[in-house]
C-alpha positions, 0 to 999 in steps of 0.5 A: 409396430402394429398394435393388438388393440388397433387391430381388434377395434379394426374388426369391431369398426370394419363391416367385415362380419354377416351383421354387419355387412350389409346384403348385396344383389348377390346375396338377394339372387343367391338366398332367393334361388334357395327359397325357390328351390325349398319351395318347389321341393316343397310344393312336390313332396306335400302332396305325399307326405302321409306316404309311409316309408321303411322305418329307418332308425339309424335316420334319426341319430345321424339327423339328430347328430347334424342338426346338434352338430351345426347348431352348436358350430353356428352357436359358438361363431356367433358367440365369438362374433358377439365377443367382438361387437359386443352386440345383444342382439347377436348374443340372442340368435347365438342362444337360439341355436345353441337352445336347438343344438341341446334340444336337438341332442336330447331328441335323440336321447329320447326318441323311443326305440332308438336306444332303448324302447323308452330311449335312454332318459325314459321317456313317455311316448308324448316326449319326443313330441313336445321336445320337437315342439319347445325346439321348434317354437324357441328357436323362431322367438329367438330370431324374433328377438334378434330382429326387435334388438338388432340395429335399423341400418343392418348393423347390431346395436353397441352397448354403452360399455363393453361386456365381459364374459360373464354374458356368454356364460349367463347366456348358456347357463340360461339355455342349459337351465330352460332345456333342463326344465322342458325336458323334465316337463317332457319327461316326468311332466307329461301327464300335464300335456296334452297327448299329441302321439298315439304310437307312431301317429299323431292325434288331432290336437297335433294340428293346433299344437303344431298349428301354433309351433308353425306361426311362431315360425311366420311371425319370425320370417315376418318379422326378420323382413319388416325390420330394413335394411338387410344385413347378409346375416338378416337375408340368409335367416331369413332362407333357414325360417322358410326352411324351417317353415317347412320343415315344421309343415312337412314334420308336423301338419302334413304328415300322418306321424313317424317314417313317414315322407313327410317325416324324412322331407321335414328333417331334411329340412331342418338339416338344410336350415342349420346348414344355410348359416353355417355355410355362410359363417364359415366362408365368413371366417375364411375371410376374417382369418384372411384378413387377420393374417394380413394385419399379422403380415402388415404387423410383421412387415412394419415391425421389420421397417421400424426396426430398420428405421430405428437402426438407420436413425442410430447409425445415421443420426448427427445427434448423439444418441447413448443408451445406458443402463440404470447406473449410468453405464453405456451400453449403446453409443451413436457413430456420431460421436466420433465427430462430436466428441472424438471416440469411437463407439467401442471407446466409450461402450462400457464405461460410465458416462459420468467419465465424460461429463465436464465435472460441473454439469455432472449433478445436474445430469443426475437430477435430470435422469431421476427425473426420467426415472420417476416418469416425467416428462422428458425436458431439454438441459444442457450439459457440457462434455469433454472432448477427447482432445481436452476442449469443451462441446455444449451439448442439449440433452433429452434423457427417458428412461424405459422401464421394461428395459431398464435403460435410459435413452440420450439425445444430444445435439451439438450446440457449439455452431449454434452458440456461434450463431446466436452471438452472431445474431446477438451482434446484429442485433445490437450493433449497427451493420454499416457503421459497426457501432451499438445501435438504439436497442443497445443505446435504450439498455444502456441508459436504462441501466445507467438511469436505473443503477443497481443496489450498492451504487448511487446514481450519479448525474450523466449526460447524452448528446445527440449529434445529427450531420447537416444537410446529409441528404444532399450528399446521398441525393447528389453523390449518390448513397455510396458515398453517404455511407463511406462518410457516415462511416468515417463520421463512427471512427472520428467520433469513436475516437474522441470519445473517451472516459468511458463515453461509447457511441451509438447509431441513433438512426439514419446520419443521427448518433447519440454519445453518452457521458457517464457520470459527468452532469458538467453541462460546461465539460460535456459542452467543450466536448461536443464542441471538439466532436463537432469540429472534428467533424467539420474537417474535411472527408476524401471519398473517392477523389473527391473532397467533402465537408459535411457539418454536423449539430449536437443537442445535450441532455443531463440526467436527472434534472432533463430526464430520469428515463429514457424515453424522456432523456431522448427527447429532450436531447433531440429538442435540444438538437431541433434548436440548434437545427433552427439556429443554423446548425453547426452547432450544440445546445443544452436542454432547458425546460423551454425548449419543451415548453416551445414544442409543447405549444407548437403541439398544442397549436397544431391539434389547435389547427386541425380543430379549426380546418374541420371546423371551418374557421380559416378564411381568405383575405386579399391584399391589393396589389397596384400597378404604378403606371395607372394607379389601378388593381391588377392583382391580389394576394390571397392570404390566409386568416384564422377566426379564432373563437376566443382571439379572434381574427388572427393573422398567418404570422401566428400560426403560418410556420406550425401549419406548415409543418403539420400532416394538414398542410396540403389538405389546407393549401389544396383549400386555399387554391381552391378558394381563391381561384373560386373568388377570382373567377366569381369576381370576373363573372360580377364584371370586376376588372380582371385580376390576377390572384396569387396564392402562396403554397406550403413546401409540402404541396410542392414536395408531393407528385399531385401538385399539377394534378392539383392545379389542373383540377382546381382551374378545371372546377372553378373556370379560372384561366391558368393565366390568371393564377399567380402561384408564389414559391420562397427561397426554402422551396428552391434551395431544396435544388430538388430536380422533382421540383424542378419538373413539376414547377415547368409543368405548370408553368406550361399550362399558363399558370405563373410563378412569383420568388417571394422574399427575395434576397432574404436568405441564401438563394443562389442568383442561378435560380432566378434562370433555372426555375420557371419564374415571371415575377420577383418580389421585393421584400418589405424587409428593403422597402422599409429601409429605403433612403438616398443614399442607403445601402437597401436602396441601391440593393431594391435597384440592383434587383430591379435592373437584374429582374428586368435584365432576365425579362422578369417582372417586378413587384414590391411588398410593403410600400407604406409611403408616397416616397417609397411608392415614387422611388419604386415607380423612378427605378422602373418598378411594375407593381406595388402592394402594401398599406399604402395602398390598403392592407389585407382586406375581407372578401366584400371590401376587396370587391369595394376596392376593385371598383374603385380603383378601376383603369382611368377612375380618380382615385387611380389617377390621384395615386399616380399625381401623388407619387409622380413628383417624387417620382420626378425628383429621383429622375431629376439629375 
């Protein structure tokens, strides 16, 4: 519904009134033109306006009656207009034409010989006069008044606060006072004014009288035209002060006294004046009742769409929606209850809700009704109620109560679907979607309320442990992660099944699952049973024909002694879990403060080596590596060095394993590719003999997609021939069996570059890898070197290597040759090259360039490396 105040403050805010409207070019053609004309007709009757003329009498009253009549009309539009804007400025001009209709009535009261010989307030022959002259010089000081007070924009200037009526009435009490004390003066006074009439005619103190009278009329017209921009009210004032200018000339300086043309011209003049605005008023109104009877029309129009609105929302609406008296009684009832509650309308209309309320919500209704009642604001509250066949539908409520109907309004949705909803939601949130165990939100708030026991029950020892499935991704990678989850889904049902006593288990995060053990710290017990868990897990999985084994590995941990809050029970459980990882999984270990201390230190070394990369405290040393066929250099392994501040020169069996597992391992060995490649190349340009430099490279390195680009760049920069770059990959590397690996490894492979197996037949390599990757050299580890006898087991392993490495077209070399015997033995069995301390340790940048000089092709201390291991050599061709 359109609102009365809306409506009204439209009126005041829209420029829809004369003052406010600014004028247009219309308006300046159309006040022109009247002007023009007045003016003309002006011009034409001066020359006659001393021409008597036939005393009319009846003139006078019908004049008098016109003037009084449309001033008084202009008066009362323009106090209207000033109850609406509340401008002063306009409650001025409405004076103004009010003080010429009283004057204007009391003229004609006056003028002799109309009524009476005297005129009908006995008056002296001066009177009519000087009313014609208070009349005629206040109108034009109030118009002044109006232009000095009303607004520069052409709007009225606003009051700080609105008016009441006491303005209007102050203004005509200020009128009718002033009106009564000039005509006294006119009347009873005139002996204090000077004479201005003899008989009919005027004396010659008329001109200066009537001469000021006409001023004041210019000093308005001026006055209204200096003060810009020009509302349409402004424009058509305008016109009347030019007629009122001339009706003033032709009244009163012109003319020789009463009936004459001058006397006639002028008062028709005076009409005219009057008439200009109050034309211009009235088709004002015409337009403003207009527009009234729209905004009624609109107001009617949205009052019947709200109405219909409000009955489509009833009818329509899903929500519930009752109507009820002040004593709880149902007057009003949606259709909708039908499918909410099971009644119909008129089965509930008439009776008390409180029928229908489930008895345990009834009080809490009623407090939420007074609370309606006593005006606050509406809040939302359940309640449940009863269905007609007896089950129970939750539904939120908002209640208001109206007071001039006397009634409360209901809204109720139903809440059974979404009650649903959330418990769905409420499942997701807390259970694993593939395995459908409780997953880590619900592990943390049981343990939390497990580790944190309420009042009224002591804390009790309790046990967690957290299994994690071995080498898991390679059945996700291999068989794809359909069949990933099929076993992790068969992993939940055997666990769940073995767990008991209270136990649950809970998905932890990828193939990791925690198993808790309330109120049993027993680290055997707990042990026995993480032990069964893991066999039964070890037993064989059929997935879609095919048959899998897939292990799995267990940490424990035992509140309070490892943990008295979650986050630090967790983590124990998961250092526990790491030490059973490194000592080859399929297995448990219980937590002991050393396994933290172990990851504490491997923490601290690793915020140790970030230090000391930024720092620039790592350095490069070089290993010799010697061809046994001339005893000269033709290599060297590049090995990294750490100038420790307080330890000094340490080497990279201290740090090597946690540098490899740190976020700057690929920073590091992009580092020592470069540098050695930068050392080798120097070395070739010093005229040293060439060397091939092999470089030892972390997992991450070869696990990223940047190594070839790595590579490429490292020989583009230092010059170096990819040849002449020997990189070095363990067994670690290539069980990953990843094909990504793979292809980068043949990538560089192409580019020149070459690769060494470092560390073979240490760990579990599979022989196949030896012709899958693109390898050119083996390298014997120091492990069977050391061991080397005449009839040793190692020793016969060093020569199988040896034949097969040769039998695939691969080169060999040996690490850790320290004796002539190991060295002729190696040289005996067809070995290439050696390295060890038999021919020099790891050695700074400046002593390796020593070496490389002095162990040239055909230098003596080649030649006497080859002599010295040549006999034994001989012995072990011998037969």
């Amino acid at each position: 519904m359109v609102d009365k105040e809306l409506v009204a403050d439209d009126f005041r805010e829209q420029p829809v009134f004369l003052s406010t409207v600014p004028a247009e070019r219309s308006d300046h053609r159309g006040a022109l033109i009247v002007v023009v004309l007045s003016l003309l007709i002006f011009g034409a009757t001066v020359p006659f306006a001393r021409t008597q003329l036939p005393q009319i009498w009846a003139f006078v009253p019908i004049y008098q009656s016109a003037l009084t009549i449309n001033d008084l009309i202009t008066a009362v539009l323009l106090y209207a207009q000033f109850a609406i804007l509340r401008s002063r400025a306009l409650l001025v001009l409405a004076s103004g034409y009010l003080f010429t209709a009283v004057f204007a009535a009391v003229h004609m009261l006056t003028f002799p010989g109309l009524f009476s010989p005297t005129g009908l307030l006995g008056a002296g022959p001066q009177t009519t006069a000087w009313l014609y002259m208070f009349w005629h010089s206040g109108f034009p000081l109030a118009v002044v008044a109006y232009a000095l007070m009303k607004d520069r924009i052409g709007e009225p200037k606003r009051p700080s606060r609105p008016f009441g009526p006491a303005p209007i009435l102050s203004s005509v009490a200020s009128v009718l006072a002033i009106a009564c004390l000039l005509t006294l003066l006119a009347t009873t006074g005139q002996e204090f004014l000077p004479s201005v009439m003899r008989s009919n005619s005027y004396s010659p103190i008329q001109v200066v009288v009537s001469g000021t009278v006409w001023m004041f009329s210019v000093a308005a017209l001026l006055v209204l035209w200096m003060r810009r921009p020009h509302s349409k009210l402004d424009l058509w004032l305008i016109a009347v002060m030019w007629a009122w200018i001339f009706d003033v000339a032709l009244s009163a300086v012109f003319n020789a006294g009463r009936f004459d043309l001058g006397f006639y011209a002028g008062r028709i003049y005076g009409v005219l004046a009057a008439t200009f605005v109050l034309l211009v008023l009235l088709l004002e109104m015409n337009a403003v009742y207009a527009r009234f009877a729209r905004s009624l029309w609109a107001e009617r129009e949205e009052r019947k769409r709200e109405i219909e609105e409000r009955r489509n929302f009833f009818e329509t609406s899903l929500d519930l929606i009752f109507v009820a008296d002040s004593r709880g009684n149902l007057v009003r009832v949606s259709p909708s209850c039908a499918g909410i509650l099971g009644y119909q309308p008129q089965e509930m209309i008439g009776r008390s809700a409180r029928e229908f309320i489930y008895a345990d919500d009834l009080e809490s209704t009623r407090n939420e009704m007074r609370s309606a009642r006593h005006g606050q604001k509406p809040n939302i509250f359940e309640a449940r109620y009863v269905h007609k066949s007896g089950r129970i539908v939750s539904l939120a409520w908002s209640v208001a109560w109206s007071e001039p109907v006397h009634r409360y309004f209901f809204i109720g949705r139903d809440m059974t679907e979404r009650k649903a909803s959330e418990d769905r939601l409420n499942h997701l949130a807390h259970h694993d979607q593939l395995t459908g165990l409780l997953n880590r939100i619900s592990l943390e708030s049981a343990l939390k309320a497990l580790l944190e026991p309420g009042t009224g029950r002591e804390r009790q020892p309790s046990a967690i442990a957290m299994l994690d499935l071995d080498r898991f991704k390679d059945i996700n990678d291999t068989l794809g992660h359909s069949v990933g989850d099929h076993v992790l889904k068969e992993v939940a049902q055997r666990l769940t099944a073995f767990t008991a006593d209270g136990g649950r288990v809970y998905r932890f995060g990828g193939d990791e699952f925690v198993v808790t053990f309330p109120d049993c710290g027993d680290p055997g017990a707990v042990s026995q049973a993480v032990d069964g868990m893991l066999a039964r897990l070890s037993e064989r999985y059929e997935v879609d024909g095919r048959v899998l084994f897939v292990g799995a590995s267990g940490g424990i941990a035992i509140s309070p002694a490892d943990g008295s809050n979650v986050e630090v029970l967790l983590a124990n459980a998961d250092l526990a879990l790491y030490e059973a990882k490194a000592h080859g999984g399929r297995t448990c270990r219980l937590f002991v403060p050393a396994f933290r201390a172990r990851a504490e230190a491997r923490q601290e070394l690793d915020l140790e080596l970030r230090r000391a990369f930024s720092e620039e405290e790592f350095e490069l040393y070089f290993q010799p590596q010697i061809r046994l066929a001339d005893g000269a250099a033709v290599g060297a392994e590049a090995l990294l060095r750490w100038r420790h501040p307080e330890r000094g020169i340490l080497a990279a069996d201290a740090f090597i394993e946690v540098l490899a597992e740190s976020v700057i391992a690929r920073e590091v060995g992009r580092w020592i590719l470069r540098s050695a490649c930068e050392k080798a190349a120097a070395w070739r340009y010093k005229g040293l003999p060439l060397v091939r430099i092999g470089v030892n490279l972390f997992p991450a390195q070869f696990h990223h997609e940047t190594l070839l680009h790595d590579i490429e760049h490292t020989l583009l920069q230092t010059g170096l021939p990819a040849d002449a770059l020997e990189l070095e990959i363990t067994e670690k590397i290539g069980l990953d069996d990843d094909e990504r690996i793979l292809a980068r490894l043949q990538a560089v492979r192409k580019m020149g570059a070459q690769f060494a197996f470092d560390d073979f037949g240490t760990g579990y390599a599979s022989l196949s890898y030896l012709s899958r990757y693109p390898l050119t050299r083996i390298k014997i580890d120091q492990s069977f070197v050391k061991k080397i006898s005449d009839n040793g087991q190692d020793t016969a392993i060093v020569r199988s290597v040896i034949i097969l490495a040769h039998n695939l077209g691969l080169a060999v070399i040996a690490e850790g040759v320290e004796t002539l015997d190991q060295a002729g033995f190696l040289h005996a069995q067809g070995c290439e090259e050696v390295q060890g301390f038999l021919c020099a340790g790891a050695l700074p940048q400046a002593e390796f360039e020593e070496f490389l000089r002095s162990h040239q092709i055909g230098s003596r201390e080649a030649a006497n490396f080859v002599r010295s291991i040549l006999p034994t050599s001989l012995q072990r061709l011998s037969p």
